[in-house]
N, C-alpha and C positions, 0 to 999 in steps of 0.2 A: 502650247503657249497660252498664255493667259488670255482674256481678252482688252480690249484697248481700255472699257471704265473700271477691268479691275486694275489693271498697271497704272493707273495717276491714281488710285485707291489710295489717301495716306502720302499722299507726293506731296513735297513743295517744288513750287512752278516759277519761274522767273522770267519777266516776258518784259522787254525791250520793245519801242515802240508803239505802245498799247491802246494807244490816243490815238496813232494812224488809222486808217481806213480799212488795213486786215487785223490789224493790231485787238480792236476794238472786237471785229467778227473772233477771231482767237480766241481772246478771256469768252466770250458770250458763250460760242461754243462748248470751251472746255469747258464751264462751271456746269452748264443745263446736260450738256450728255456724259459727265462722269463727274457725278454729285459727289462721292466720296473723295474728291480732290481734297488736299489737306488746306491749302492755301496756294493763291497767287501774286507772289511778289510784282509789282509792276513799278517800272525805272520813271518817274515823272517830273520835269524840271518843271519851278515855280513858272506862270508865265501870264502877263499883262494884269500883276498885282494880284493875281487866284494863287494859290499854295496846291501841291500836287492832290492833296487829300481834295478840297474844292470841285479842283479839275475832273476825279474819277466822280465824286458824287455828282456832279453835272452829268458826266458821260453817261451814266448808268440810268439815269434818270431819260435817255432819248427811246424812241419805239423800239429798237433794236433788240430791248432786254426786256420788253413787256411778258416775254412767254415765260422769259426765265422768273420775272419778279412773282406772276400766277405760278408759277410751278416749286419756286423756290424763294419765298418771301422772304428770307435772310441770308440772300448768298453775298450780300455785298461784305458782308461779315470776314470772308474770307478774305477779300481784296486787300493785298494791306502797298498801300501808297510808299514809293521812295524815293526820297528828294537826291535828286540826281542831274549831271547835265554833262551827257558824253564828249561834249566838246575841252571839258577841263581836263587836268591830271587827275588821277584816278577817280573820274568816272563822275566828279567831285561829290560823292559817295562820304559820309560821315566814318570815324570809327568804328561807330560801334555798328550802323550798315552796316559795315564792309565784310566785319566779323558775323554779324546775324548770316548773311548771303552766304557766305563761303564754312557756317557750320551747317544748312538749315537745307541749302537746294539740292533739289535731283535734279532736275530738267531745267534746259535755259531756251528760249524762243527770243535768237535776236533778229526782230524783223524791221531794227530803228532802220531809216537811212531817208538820204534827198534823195528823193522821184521830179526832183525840176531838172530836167533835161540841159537847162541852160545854163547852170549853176556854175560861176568862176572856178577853175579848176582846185584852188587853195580851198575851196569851201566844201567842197566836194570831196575830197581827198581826206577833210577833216570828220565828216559825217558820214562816210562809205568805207574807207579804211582805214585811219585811226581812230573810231569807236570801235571798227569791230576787234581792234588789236590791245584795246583794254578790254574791252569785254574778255578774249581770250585771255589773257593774262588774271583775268579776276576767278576766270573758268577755272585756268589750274591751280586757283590754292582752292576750289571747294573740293569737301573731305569726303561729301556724299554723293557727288554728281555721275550721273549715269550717260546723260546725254545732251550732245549742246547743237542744236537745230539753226543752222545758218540760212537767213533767207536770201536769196540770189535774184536775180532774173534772167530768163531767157534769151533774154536779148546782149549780157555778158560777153557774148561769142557770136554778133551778129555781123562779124565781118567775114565769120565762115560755109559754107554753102551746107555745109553737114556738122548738125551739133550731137557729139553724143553725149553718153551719162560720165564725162569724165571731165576731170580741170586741164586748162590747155594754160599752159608757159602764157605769161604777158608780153606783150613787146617789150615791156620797160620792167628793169627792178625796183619794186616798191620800195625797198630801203633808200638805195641812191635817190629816189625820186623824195620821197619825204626828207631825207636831210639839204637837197636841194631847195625845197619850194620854203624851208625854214627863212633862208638868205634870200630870197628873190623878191622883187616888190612888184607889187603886181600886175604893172603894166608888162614887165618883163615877162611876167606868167603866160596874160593874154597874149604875148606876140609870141611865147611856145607853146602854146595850149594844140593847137593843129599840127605842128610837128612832133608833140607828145602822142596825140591818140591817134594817129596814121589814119590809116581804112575806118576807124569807129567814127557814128556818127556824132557822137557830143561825149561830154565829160561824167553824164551818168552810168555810161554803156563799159565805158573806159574801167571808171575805182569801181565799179561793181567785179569787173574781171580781177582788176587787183588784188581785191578784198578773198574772192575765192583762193587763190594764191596763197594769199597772205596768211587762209583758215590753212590750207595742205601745210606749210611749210611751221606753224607755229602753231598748230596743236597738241603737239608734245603729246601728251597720255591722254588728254581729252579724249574721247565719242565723240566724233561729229558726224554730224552729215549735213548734207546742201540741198534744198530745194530752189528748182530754174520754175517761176510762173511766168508767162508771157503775161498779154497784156488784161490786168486783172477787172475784170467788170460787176456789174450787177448781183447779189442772190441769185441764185436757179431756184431752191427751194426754200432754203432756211438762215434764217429763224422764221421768215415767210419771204416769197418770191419775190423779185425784185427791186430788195432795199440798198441803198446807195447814201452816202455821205457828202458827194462832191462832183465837179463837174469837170473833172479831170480826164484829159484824153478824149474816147471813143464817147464817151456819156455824153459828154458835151456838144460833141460831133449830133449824136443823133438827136438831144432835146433840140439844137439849136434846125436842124434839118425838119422834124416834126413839127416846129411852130412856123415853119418858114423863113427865119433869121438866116440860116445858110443857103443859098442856094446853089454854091458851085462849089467843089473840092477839088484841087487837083491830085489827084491818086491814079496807081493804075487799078484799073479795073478789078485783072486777073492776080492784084494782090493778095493774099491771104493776110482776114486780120484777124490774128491770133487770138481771139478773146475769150476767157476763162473765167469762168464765175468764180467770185470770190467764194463763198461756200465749198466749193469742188477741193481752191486750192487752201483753205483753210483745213479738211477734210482730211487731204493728202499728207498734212504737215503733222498733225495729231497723230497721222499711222503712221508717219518718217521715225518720228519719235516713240511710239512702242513698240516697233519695227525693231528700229537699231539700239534701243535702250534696253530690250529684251534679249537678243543676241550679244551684250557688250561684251561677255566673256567669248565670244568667238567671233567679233572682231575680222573683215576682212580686211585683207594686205591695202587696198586704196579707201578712201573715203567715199563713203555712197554719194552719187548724186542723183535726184529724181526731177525728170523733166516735166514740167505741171501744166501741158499746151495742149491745144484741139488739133491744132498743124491739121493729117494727113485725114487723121481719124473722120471729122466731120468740119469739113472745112468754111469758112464765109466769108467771103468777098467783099470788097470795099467796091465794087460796082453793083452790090445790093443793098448799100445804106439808103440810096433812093426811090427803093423799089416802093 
């Protein structure tokens, strides 16, 4: 097999979500450790009066890409911006987009989605899975794509005591469910929301399950495959050790305990908290995709899935955040 910076050698990349928190690690990544990348398409809705192009030239301009900007003073060159916003009918994606994308990409990394836990279930359903069900539909008209990289989380399936690397049946069919919550207004939603996601604990855990579903059941000739990260933290090493965008979750948890602002959490002790450095699962997802885009003529019978967690291997306790 080839190795990983010779396979995106001459690739166009199409990366959803780029703006996000792993999104951002992703393109950085991919540009600095396989320079010969052809280009990176990145899906970006206009937003608070900035146009998408803005947006990346902001982004790229944060420390995160300082080694890439020393090592590669014109990679932003590659970047090329598309005004897009998943929540519309197709993708609301121009013509002549549409046609560039589906002549131009090999590889798709859709890592869009809400990570607000709380999220009303219509909003949720609209950004978990129906983007990823245009996305897959825009997957099968490209002429050149190899492989379409679904980001998932681990937590998908956290109502079962054992996850393995496979997609489990939903409680609910996304179809029926989507043509229902079309007619229902919202309060009606809220007052089915709990009896929609049963054993899960909110509405992110829920369409994330969906969405995997929704990748088996309508990928048609596509290459997929599914990466599960639990819960995504800090750098370990790179592009240097311990870079973060946001105060989301555990991060928060622990700046706000180190300055003293937290003093009590209720958790149990002998919890394990799943926490995986974003670099590791950024790391994982680059070889998912050389992995299975390099095999696609042999192709296994299920969809791979790869589980991106520390779990058993080396585990940390949430009764040692205050140690």
């Amino acid at each position: 097999m080839v190795t990983i910076p010779e396979y995106y050698a001459g690739k166009n990349v199409l990366i959803t979500g780029a703006t996000g928190f792993m999104g951002k690690v992703l393109l950085e990544k991919l540009l600095r450790s396989c320079p010969d990348v052809r280009s990176a398409y990145v899906m970006v809705r206009p937003k608070a009066g900035q146009s998408p192009q803005v947006r990346i030239t902001d982004m790229v301009s944060c420390k995160l890409f300082e080694k890439l900007h020393d090592e590669q003073p014109d990679f932003a060159q590659k970047i090329v911006p598309v005004n897009s916003d998943l929540t519309q009918p197709e993708l609301g994606l121009s013509q002549d987009d549409q046609s560039t994308l589906t002549e131009n990409i090999h590889i798709v990394f859709h890592c869009a989605a809400t990570i607000r836990f709380n999220e009303p279930l219509k909003d949720a359903m609209q950004l978990n899975v129906l983007a990823t069900q245009k996305m897959l539909a825009l997957a099968r008209k490209m002429k050149q794509l190899e492989i379409f990289i679904h980001v998932s989380t681990a937590y998908a399936n956290c109502d079962r005591e054992l996850i393995e690397e496979v997609i489990y049946p939903p409680p609910v069919d996304y179809r029926k469910l989507i043509d229902t919550l079309e007619w229902m207004d919202d309060d009606l939603v809220a007052v089915m929301t709990p009896k929609l996601i049963r054993e899960r604990p909110n509405t992110y855990t829920f369409t994330k399950a969906l969405a995997e579903y929704l990748v088996q059941q309508e990928a048609g000739d596509v290459n997929v495959a599914i990466i599960r990260p639990s819960i995504v933290g800090a750098s370990w090493k790179e592009p240097f050790p311990g870079w973060i965008d946001n105060f989301n979750g555990p991060s928060g948890i622990f700046i706000a305990a180190g300055k003293g602002i937290l003093r009590t959490m209720r958790a149990s002790n002998n919890a394990v908290a799943d926490l995986v450095p974003v670099d590791v699962v950024i790391n994982t997802t680059l070889s998912a995709a050389w992995f299975s885009g390099s095999q696609r003529h042999h192709r296994p019978k299920n969809i791979p899935v790869y589980n991106c967690t520390t779990g058993g291997i080396n585990p940390f306790h949430w009764g040692e955040v205050g140690m």
